[in-house]
Every structure is written in structure tokens, then in C-alpha cells.
C-alpha positions in Angstrom: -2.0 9.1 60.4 -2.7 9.5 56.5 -2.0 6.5 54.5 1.1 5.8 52.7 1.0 6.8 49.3 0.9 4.1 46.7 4.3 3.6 44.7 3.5 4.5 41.2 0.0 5.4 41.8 -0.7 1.5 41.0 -4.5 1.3 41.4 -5.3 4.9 42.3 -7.9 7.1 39.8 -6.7 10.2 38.5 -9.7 10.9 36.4 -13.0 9.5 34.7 -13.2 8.3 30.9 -15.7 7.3 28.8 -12.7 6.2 26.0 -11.6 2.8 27.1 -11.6 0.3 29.5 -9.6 -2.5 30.9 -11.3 -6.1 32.4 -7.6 -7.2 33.8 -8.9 -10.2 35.4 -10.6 -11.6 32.4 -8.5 -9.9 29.7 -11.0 -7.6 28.1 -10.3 -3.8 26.2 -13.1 -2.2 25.5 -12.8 1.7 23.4 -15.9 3.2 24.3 -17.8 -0.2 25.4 -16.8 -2.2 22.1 -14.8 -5.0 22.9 -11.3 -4.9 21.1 -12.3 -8.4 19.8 -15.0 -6.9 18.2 -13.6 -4.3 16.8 -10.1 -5.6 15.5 -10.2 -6.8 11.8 -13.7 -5.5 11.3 -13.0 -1.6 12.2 -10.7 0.4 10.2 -8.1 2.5 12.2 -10.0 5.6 10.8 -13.4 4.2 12.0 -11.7 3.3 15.7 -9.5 7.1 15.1 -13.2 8.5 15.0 -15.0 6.3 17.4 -12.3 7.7 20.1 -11.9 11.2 18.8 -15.9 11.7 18.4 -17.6 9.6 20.6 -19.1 7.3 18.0 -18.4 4.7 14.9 -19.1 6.7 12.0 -21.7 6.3 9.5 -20.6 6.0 5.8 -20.9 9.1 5.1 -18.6 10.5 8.1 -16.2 8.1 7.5 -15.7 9.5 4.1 -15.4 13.2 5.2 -13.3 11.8 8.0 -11.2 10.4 5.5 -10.9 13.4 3.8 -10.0 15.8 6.3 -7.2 12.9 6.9 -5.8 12.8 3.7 -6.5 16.7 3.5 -4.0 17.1 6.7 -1.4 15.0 5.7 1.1 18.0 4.5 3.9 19.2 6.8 3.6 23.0 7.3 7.1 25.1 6.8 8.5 24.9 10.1 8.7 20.8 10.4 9.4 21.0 6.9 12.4 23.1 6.9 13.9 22.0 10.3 13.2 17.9 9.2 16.8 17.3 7.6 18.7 18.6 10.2 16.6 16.9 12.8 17.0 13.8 11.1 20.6 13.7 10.7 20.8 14.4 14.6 18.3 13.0 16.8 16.9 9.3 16.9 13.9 8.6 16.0 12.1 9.5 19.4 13.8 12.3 19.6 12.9 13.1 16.4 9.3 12.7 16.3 9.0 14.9 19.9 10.6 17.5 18.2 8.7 17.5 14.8 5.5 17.4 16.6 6.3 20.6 18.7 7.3 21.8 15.0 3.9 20.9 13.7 2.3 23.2 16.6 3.9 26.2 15.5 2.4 25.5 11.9 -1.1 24.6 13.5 -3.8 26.9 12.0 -5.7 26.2 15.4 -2.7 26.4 17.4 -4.4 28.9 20.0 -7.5 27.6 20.4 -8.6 24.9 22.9 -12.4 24.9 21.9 -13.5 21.7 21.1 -13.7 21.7 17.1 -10.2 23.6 17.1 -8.9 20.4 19.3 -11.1 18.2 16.8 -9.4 19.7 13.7 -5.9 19.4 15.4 -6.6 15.6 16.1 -7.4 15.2 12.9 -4.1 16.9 11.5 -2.2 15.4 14.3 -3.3 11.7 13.7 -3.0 12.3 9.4 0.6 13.6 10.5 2.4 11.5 12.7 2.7 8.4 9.7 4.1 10.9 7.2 6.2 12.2 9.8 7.5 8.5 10.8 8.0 8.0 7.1 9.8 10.9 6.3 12.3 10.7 9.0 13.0 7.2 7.8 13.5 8.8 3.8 15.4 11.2 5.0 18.4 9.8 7.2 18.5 6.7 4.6 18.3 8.9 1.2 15.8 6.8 0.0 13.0 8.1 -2.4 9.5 8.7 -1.0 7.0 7.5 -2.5 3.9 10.5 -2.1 0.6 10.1 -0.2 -1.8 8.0 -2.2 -5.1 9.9 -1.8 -6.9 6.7 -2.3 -5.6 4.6 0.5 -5.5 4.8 4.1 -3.4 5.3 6.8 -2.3 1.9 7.1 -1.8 1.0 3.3 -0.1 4.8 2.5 2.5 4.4 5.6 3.7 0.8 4.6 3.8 2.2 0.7 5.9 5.1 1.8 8.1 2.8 4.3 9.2 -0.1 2.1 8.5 2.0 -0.8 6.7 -0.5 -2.9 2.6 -0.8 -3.0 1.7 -3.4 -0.1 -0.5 -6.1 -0.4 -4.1 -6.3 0.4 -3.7 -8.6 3.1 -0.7 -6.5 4.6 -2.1 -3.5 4.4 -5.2 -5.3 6.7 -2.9 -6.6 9.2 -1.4 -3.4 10.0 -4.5 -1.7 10.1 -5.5 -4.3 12.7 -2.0 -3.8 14.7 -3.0 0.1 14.9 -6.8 -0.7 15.9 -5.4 -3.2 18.9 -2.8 0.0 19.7 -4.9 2.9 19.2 -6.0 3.4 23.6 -5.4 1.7 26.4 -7.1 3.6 29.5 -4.2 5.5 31.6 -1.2 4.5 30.9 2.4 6.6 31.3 2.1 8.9 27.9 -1.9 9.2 28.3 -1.7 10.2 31.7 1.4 12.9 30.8 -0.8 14.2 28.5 -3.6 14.6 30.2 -1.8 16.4 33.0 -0.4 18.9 30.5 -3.6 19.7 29.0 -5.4 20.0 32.7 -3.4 23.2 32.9 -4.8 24.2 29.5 -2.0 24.0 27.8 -2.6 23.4 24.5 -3.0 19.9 22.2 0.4 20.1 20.8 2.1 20.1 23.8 0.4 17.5 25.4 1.1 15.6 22.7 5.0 16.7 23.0 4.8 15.2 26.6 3.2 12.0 25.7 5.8 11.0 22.8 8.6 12.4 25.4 6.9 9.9 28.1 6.8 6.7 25.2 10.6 7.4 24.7 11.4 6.1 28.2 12.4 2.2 28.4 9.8 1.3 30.5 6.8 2.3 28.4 7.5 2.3 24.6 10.4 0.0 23.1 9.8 -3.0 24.4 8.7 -4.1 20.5 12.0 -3.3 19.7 13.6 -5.0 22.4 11.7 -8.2 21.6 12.9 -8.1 18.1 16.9 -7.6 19.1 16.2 -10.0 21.6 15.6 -12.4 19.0 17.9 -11.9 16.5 20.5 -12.2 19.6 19.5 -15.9 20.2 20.3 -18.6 18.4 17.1 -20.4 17.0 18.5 -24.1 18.0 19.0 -22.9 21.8 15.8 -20.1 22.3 14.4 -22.5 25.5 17.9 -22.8 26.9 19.2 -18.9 26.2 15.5 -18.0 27.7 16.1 -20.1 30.6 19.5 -18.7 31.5 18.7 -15.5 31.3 15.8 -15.8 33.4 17.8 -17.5 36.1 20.4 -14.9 36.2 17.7 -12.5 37.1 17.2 -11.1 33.7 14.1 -9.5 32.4 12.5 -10.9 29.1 10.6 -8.5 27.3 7.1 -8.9 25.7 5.9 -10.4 29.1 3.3 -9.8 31.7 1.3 -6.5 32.4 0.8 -4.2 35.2 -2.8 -4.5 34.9 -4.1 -7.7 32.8 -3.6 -11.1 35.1 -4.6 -12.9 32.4 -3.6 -12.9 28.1 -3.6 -9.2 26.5 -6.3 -9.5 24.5 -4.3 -7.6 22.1 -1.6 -10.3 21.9 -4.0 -13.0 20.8 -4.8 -11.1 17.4 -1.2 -10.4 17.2 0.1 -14.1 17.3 -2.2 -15.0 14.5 -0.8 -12.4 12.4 2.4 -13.2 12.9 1.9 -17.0 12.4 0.2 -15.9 9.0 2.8 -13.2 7.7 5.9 -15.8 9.0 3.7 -18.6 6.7 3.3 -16.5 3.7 7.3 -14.9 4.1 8.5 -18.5 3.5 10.2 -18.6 6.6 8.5 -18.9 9.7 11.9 -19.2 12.1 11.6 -16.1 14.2 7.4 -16.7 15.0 8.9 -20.3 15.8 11.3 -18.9 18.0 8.6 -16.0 19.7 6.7 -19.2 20.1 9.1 -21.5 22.2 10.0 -18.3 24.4 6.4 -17.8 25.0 5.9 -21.2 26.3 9.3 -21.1 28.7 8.5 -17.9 29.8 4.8 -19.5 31.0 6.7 -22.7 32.2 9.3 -20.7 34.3 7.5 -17.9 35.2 3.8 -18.2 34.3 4.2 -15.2 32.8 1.6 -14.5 29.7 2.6 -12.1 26.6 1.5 -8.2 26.5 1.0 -6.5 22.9 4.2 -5.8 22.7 5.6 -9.1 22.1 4.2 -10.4 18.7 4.0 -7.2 17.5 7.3 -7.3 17.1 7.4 -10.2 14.7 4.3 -8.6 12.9 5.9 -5.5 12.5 9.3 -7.2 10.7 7.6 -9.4 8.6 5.7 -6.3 7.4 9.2 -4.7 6.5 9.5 -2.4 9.4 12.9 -1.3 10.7 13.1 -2.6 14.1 14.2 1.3 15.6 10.9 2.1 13.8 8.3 0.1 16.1 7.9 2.2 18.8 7.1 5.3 16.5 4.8 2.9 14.5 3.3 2.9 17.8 2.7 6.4 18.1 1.3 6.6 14.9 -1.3 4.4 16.5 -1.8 5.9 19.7 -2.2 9.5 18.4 -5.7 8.6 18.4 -6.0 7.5 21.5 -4.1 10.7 23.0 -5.3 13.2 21.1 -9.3 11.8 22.2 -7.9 12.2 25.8 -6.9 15.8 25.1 -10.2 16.7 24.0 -11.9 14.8 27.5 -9.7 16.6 29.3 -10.5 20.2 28.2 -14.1 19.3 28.2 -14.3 18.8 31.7 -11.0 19.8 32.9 -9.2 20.1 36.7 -6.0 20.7 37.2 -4.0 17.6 38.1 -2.2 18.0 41.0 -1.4 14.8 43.8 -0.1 15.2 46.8 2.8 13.8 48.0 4.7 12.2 51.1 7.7 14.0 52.2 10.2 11.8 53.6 13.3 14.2 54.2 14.6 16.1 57.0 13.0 18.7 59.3 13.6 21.6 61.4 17.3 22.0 59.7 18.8 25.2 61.8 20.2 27.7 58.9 24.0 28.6 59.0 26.3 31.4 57.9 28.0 29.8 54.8 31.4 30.9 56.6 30.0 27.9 59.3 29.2 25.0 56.7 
């Protein structure tokens, strides 16, 4: 008798990767063997974008012509240029950025081609894109002025200029760049693994990409940054321990906590406290990472329950002058890199994905005659 299947393919391998790695027992990332520890706060996202799309941490002089061909493919071709009011003023900003992406295809130069420097050139566009798109959403269904895409600075400084339209700080800028290193891959989860089964039937990059953002949109794998963030705002800061309590006890879930595959911290979270401990001192007022930080410890006294990335992030990314609806598209800004270098695995050594499955409904049904239903 075969096996049962296993719910949610928990533990099963649907392929090989050489772009990250997960330690879950002792609470270790690695993007192509560097530890995340190693690499966040030291890397820039376009050295980690490059590491994962390439294979390798660039040398200087790659990371400048990297750099380039980002700030060279920042511009929105005509389709997701023309079509971007209307979608704004009608779709959320999920829905939004699916959509806008699947625009961007139809603009693609290399939008028939899956050889590998076509799919290198899309990543590229796809990954200088996504921020501008993000921001220009934003400009758009709030009438505010844009400020353009400095040349000079990098993804990180030019999407938090173009958000809170004011030149950011050194020290912000460096933060978020940290917050997309620490989201940039993490091994096969939901939106990877969508978009890896898309491009295993060779469809094309932009598509897979289409079925990865459509895949973060669900509840259960992007948004729980955002959640965090209303949770808190919901609570009053003199009761957090007792609201967290209740609300546990009722059978409620608390978001920002525990991980499918890490038993211990996310490594991720521990960068992301710090910076929200910093960006709360230097705001003046420090009452929400107080407030993440009694919750945290209920959470582990009640449940023993540690935080994921999600959960600081969230105080990181509103103390950085992010709209809360904004943080899980902030987060696909980040992981564009991490997709689009799973894309370009896939095609380079690529099987069609295709499980089996158990079937668990009737059999030998006899047919009738509709008159006899």
C-alpha cells in the first residue's frame, strides 16, 4: 500500500538548489553557503541581488556594471506605464503589483527568450523595477509628487526617497538595505516554489514571477508584517501582556510568531530587533518596539513560541516611514531577487513539476440518463 501523502508537502523535496539553505534546528540561512549573519549589514542588496542571480559576490568592478544595468532598467515601458492609473485607482496594492508585472512582460525586450543571459537581463529589469513600481503605485492613488530615480543611489536609498519623498538618512537608508538582504531568499517557500513550477513548463520569467506575487498575496504567506503592525496599533500599550494573553486563550493566532521550518530564533529576526530598537531610539519614541517587545516575551512564556522575520520587520518598516498596506510589497521588492535567481536554476536544469496525488473520492459511480437523476 503506497504511503499517505504528506499534507502540504511538509518535508518532501521538490528540487535541488544551490541558492539558499535553511539550518532549522540551529537557526541558520545561508544564500549560496554565506551565512545571513555574515552577509547582513556588510553586503549591499545589489551585491546579495548578484550573489543569487549570478552565482557569485561581485568584484568591484561587476558591482558597478551591475549597478548600472540596475539603474539603466529602472524605466516603465508603455504598457505598465499607460495602464498604471487605472490600475491604481482599482486594485490594492497586491493586486496591483501582479498586474503591473504581467504589464512589464509585454514591454520586455527579452520577453521570448528563456536563454540564460535573456533571463539574466530580465532579472536585472525585473529586480530595478519592482521598487519603482511599489513607489509609483503609492504616488499615484495618493496624488503625491514623485520624486525621480537618483542615478547615484541604490535601491534601498532611491525607494525610501521616492516613498516619503524626502532624501533619507545614511543610517536609514543602511537599515533597509539590511531588511532587503535578510528578505532577499529563503529556500522553497509558497511564491518560490509557484514559480518555479511555472517556469518548469517553460513558461517564461515574467509569468513566473506573476505567479509568485499572486502566491505572496494569500494570508498565509505574505502580510503577516502588516498584520503585526495593525495588531499593534489595536492594543493598548498599558495592557499588550494582558490583550496578548486573551487572545491567545480564546484560541487566537498572533502574528510574527513561530516558523514552519526554523525550531529555534529566525536568524533574520535577530538583525531585525536591533534595528528596530535603534530606529524606535532615534524616532524619540520607542512605544511600539516596547510593545513588540512585551508581546515577544508572552508569546515565549505562553506559548514558547520565538519570532519569524516578519515580526520586527514590521516596526522597522514604520519607523522607516512605510505605509503599513505597503510592507508586503516592500517585501517583494526584496524577494525579486531571490525568485527571479530561482527562475534562471530552473530553466537551467529544468523538469516539469508534476506530484502525484491521493484520490480520496468515490468509485465505480454507474452513469444515468439525466431524465433518472
Amino acid at each position: 500500500m503506497a504511503d499517505k501523502p504528506t499534507k502540504g508537502l511538509a518535508d518532501v523535496v521538490a528540487a535541488s538548489t544551490a541558492i539558499s539553505d535553511i539550518d532549522g534546528q540551529a537557526g541558520r540561512l545561508f544564500y549560496r553557503g554565506y551565512d545571513i549573519h555574515d552577509l547582513a549589514g556588510r553586503t549591499t542588496f545589489e551585491e546579495t541581488a548578484h550573489l543569487l542571480q549570478y552565482g557569485r559576490l561581485p568584484n568591484a568592478g561587476e558591482l558597478a556594471a551591475y549597478g548600472a544595468e540596475l539603474a539603466g532598467s529602472r524605466s516603465l515601458g508603455e504598457l505598465a506605464e499607460s495602464c498604471l492609473p487605472r490600475v491604481a485607482g482599482r486594485q490594492s496594492p497586491m493586486e496591483a503589483l501582479r498586474t503591473l508585472v504581467s504589464l512589464a512582460g509585454g514591454d520586455d525586450p527579452d520577453k521570448d527568450s528563456n536563454a540564460p543571459e535573456a533571463n539574466l537581463r530580465k532579472a536585472a529589469r525585473l529586480t530595478a523595477q519592482q521598487p519603482v513600481l511599489v513607489a509609483r503605485y503609492h504616488a499615484e492613488r495618493t496624488g503625491a509628487d514623485l520624486p525621480e530615480p537618483d542615478p547615484e543611489l541604490g535601491i534601498a536609498a532611491n525607494f525610501l526617497l521616492q516613498i516619503t519623498g524626502r532624501v533619507p538618512d545614511r543610517r536609514a537608508v543602511e537599515i533597509f538595505d539590511t531588511c532587503l538582504v535578510l528578505h532577499a531568499d529563503h529556500t522553497m517557500n509558497a511564491s518560490t516554489f509557484a514559480a518555479r513550477v511555472c517556469a518548469a513548463t517553460l513558461s517564461d520569467m515574467h509569468s513566473a514571477i506573476v505567479a509568485a506575487i499572486g502566491t505572496l498575496k494569500g494570508p498565509l504567506h505574505g502580510g503577516a508584517n502588516e498584520q503585526v503592525m495593525r495588531t499593534l496599533q489595536a492594543v493598548d500599550p498599558s495592557g499588550v501582556a494582558r490583550a496578548v494573553r486573551e487572545r491567545l486563550a480564546a484560541g487566537e493566532k498572533i502574528m510574527g510568531f513561530g516558523h514552519r521550518v526554523y525550531k529555534t530564533e529566525d536568524p533574520r529576526a535577530t538583525h531585525l530587533r536591533r534595528m528596530s530598537r535603534e530606529l524606535a531610539e532615534a524616532s524619540g519614541d520607542d512605544t511600539l518596539h516596547r510593545m513588540s517587545k512585551e508581546m515577544e516575551e508572552v508569546v515565549f512564556e505562553t506559548k514558547g513560541l520565538y519570532p519569524n522575520v516578519d515580526f520586527y520587520a514590521a516596526t522597522v518598516y514604520h519607523y522607516l516611514g512605510i505605509p503599513t498596506d505597503l510592507f508586503t510589497p516592500v517585501f517583494s521588492v526584496s524577494r525579486m531577487s531571490g525568485w527571479t535567481a530561482h527562475v534562471i536554476e530552473q530553466h537551467s536544469d529544468n523538469r516539469l513539476i508534476r506530484p502525484d496525488s491521493e484520490y480520496v473520492g468515490e468509485r465505480d459511480q454507474k452513469w444515468k440518463p439525466i431524465g433518472e437523476r
